[in-house]
Backbone as a chain_set.jsonl record, in Angstrom:
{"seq": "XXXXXXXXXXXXXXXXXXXXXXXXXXXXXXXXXXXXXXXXXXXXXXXXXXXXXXXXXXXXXXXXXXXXXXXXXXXXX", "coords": {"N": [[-5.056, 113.825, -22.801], [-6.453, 111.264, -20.897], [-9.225, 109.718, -20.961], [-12.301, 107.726, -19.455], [-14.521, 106.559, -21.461], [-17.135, 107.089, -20.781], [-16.543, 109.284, -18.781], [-16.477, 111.094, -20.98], [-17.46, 114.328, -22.413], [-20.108, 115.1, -24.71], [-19.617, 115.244, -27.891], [-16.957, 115.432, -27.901], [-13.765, 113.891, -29.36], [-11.871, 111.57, -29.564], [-9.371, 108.598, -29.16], [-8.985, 105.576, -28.713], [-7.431, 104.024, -26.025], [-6.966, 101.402, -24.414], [-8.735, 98.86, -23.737], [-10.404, 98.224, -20.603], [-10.943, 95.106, -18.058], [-12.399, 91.808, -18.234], [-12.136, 89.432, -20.187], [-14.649, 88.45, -22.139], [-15.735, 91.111, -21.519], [-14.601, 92.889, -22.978], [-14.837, 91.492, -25.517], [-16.807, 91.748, -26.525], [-17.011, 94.121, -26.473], [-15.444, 94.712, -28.685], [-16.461, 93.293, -30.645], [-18.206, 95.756, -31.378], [-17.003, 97.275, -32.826], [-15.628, 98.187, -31.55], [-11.755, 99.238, -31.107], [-8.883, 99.257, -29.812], [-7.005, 102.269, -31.145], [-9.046, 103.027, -32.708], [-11.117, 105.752, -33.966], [-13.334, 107.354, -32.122], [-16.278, 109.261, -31.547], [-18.158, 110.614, -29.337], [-21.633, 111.017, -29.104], [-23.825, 111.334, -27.315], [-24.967, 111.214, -24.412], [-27.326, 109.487, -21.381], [-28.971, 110.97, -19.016], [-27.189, 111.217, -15.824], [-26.433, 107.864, -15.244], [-26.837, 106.531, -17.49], [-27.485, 105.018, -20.763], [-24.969, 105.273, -23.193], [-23.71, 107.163, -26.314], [-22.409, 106.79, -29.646], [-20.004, 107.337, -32.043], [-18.787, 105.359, -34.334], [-16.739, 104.675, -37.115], [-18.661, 105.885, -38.94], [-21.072, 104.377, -37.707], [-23.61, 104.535, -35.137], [-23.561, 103.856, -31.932], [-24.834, 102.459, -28.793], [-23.862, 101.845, -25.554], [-24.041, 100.664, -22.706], [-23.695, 102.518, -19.451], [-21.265, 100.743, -17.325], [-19.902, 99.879, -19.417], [-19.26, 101.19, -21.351], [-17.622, 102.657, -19.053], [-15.618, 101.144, -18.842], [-13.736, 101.584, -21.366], [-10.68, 103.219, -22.361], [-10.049, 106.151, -23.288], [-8.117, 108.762, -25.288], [-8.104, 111.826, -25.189], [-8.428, 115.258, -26.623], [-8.225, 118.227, -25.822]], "CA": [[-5.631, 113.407, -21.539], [-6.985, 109.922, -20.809], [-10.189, 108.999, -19.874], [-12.911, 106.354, -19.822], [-15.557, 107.098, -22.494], [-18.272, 107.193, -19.77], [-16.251, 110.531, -18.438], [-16.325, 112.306, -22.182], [-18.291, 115.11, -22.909], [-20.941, 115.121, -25.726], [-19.316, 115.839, -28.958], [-15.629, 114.888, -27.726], [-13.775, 113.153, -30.277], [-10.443, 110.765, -29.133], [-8.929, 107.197, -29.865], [-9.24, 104.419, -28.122], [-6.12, 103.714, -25.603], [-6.791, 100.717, -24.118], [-10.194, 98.464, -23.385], [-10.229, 97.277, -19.476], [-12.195, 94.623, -17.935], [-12.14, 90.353, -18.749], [-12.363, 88.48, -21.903], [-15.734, 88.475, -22.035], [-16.747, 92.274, -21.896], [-13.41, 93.149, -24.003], [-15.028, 90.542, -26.29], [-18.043, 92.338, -26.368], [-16.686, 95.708, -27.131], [-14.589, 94.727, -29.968], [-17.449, 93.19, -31.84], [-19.07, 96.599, -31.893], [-16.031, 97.869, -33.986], [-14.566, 99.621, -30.795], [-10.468, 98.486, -31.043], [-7.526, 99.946, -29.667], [-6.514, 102.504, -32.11], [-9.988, 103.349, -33.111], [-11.247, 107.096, -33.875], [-14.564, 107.474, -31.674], [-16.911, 110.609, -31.329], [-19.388, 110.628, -27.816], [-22.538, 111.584, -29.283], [-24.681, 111.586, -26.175], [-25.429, 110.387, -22.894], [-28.464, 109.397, -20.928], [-28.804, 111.927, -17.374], [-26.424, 110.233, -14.501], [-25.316, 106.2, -15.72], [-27.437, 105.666, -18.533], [-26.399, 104.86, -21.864], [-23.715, 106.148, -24.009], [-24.163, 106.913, -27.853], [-20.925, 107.216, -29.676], [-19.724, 107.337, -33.554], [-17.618, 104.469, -34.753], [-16.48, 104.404, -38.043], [-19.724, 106.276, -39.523], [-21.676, 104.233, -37.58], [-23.774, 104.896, -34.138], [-23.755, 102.744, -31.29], [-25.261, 102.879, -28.222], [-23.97, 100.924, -24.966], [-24.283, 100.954, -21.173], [-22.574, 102.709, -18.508], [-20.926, 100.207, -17.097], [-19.688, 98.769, -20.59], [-18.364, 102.608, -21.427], [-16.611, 102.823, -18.3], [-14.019, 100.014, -19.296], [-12.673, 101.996, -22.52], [-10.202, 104.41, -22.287], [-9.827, 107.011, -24.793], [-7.082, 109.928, -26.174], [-9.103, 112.738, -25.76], [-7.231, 116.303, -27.16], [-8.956, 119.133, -25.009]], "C": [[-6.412, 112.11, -21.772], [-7.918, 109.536, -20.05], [-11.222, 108.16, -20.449], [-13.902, 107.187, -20.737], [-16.755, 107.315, -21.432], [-17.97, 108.833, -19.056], [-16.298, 111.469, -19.827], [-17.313, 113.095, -22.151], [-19.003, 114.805, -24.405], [-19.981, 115.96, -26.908], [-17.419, 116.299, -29.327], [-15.436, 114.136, -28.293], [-11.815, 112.52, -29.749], [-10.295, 109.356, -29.722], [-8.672, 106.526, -28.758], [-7.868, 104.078, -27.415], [-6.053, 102.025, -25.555], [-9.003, 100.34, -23.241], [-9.763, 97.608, -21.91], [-11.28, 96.063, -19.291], [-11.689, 93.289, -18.257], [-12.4, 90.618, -20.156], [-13.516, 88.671, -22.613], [-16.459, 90.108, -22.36], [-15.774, 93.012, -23.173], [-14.083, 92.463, -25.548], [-15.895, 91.93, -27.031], [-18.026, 93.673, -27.627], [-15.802, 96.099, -28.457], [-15.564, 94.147, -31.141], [-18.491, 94.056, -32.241], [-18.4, 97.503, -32.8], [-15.573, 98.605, -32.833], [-13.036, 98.746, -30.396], [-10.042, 99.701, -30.574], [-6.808, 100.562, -30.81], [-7.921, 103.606, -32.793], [-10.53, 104.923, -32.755], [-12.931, 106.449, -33.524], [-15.038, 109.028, -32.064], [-18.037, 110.131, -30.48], [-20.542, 111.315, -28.486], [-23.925, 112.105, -28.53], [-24.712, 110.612, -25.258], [-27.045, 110.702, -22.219], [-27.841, 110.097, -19.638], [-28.304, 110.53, -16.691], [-25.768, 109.255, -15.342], [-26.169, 105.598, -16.331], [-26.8, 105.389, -19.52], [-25.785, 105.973, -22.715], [-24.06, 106.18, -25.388], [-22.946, 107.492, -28.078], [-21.166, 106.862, -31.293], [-18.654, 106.109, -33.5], [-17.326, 104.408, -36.325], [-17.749, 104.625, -38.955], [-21.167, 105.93, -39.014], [-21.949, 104.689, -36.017], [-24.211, 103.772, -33.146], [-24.44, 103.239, -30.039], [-24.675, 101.392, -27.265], [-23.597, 101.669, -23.547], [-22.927, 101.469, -20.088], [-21.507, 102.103, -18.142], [-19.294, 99.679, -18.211], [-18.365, 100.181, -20.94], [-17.123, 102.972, -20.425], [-15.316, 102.405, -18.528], [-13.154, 100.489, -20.434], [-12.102, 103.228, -22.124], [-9.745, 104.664, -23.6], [-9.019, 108.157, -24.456], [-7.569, 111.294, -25.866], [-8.206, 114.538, -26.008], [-8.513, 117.096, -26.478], [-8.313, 120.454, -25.532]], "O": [[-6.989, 111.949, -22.847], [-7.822, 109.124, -18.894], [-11.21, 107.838, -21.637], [-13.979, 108.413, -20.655], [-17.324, 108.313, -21.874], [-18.932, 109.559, -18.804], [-16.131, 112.674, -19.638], [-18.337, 112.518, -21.785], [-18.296, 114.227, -25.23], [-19.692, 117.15, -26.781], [-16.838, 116.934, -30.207], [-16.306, 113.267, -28.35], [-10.818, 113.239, -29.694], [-11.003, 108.98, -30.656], [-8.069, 107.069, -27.831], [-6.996, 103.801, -28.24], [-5.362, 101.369, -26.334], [-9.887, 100.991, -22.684], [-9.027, 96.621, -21.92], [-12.243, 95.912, -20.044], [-10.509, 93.308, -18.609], [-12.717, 91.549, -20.896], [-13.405, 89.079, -23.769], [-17.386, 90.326, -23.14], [-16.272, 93.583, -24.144], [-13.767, 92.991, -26.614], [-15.534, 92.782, -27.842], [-18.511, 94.006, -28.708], [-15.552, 97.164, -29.023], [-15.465, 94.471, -32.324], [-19.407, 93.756, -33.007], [-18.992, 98.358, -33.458], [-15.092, 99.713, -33.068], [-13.04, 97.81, -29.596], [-10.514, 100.823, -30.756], [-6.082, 99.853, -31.506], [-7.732, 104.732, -33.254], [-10.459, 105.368, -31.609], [-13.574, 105.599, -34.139], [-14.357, 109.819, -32.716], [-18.813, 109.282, -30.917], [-20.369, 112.531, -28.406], [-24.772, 112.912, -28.913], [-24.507, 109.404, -25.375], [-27.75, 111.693, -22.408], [-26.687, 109.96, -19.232], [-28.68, 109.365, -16.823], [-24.795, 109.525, -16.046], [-26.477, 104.431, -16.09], [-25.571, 105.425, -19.458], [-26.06, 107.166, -22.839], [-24.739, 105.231, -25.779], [-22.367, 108.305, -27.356], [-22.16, 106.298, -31.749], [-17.792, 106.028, -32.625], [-18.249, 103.713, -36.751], [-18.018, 103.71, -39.733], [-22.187, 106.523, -39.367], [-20.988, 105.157, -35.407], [-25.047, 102.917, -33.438], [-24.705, 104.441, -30.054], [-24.801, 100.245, -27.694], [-23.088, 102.768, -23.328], [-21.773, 101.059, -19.956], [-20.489, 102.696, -18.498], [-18.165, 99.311, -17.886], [-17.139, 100.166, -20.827], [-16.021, 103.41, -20.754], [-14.248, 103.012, -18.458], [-12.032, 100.012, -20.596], [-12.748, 104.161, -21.648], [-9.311, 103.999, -24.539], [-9.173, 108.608, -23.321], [-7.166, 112.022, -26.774], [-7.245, 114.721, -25.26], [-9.656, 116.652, -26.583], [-8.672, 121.538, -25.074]]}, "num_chains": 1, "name": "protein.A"}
């Protein structure tokens, strides 16, 4: 099933389909190590459309609703 990282549950673990959005926020999201291809894990969310905390490659990131919305991810349910 395919959805934006902003829809995952806490502690949902998928791969990266496809990053939407311009040049610019695509940019963005690839210099935090999140690529197409890439094994995530959702480590928490702020209540409602705060920020997102997620695993990348050992490390933990943290970025905004908005920003989360634009990636879609793999997710195995």
């Amino acid at each position: 099933m395919v959805v934006s990282l902003a829809d995952m549950k806490t502690g949902e673990v998928g791969v990266v389909t496809d990053i939407q959005g311009g040049s610019g926020a695509a940019r963005k999201i690839q210099n935090i190590g999140i690529t197409v291809g890439k094994k995530i894990k959702k480590t928490g969310a702020h209540f409602r459309r705060g920020p997102q905390t997620l695993s990348v490659d050992n490390f933990n990131v943290a970025i905004g609703f908005g920003m989360a919305s634009k990636i879609l991810v793999e997710v195995k349910r």
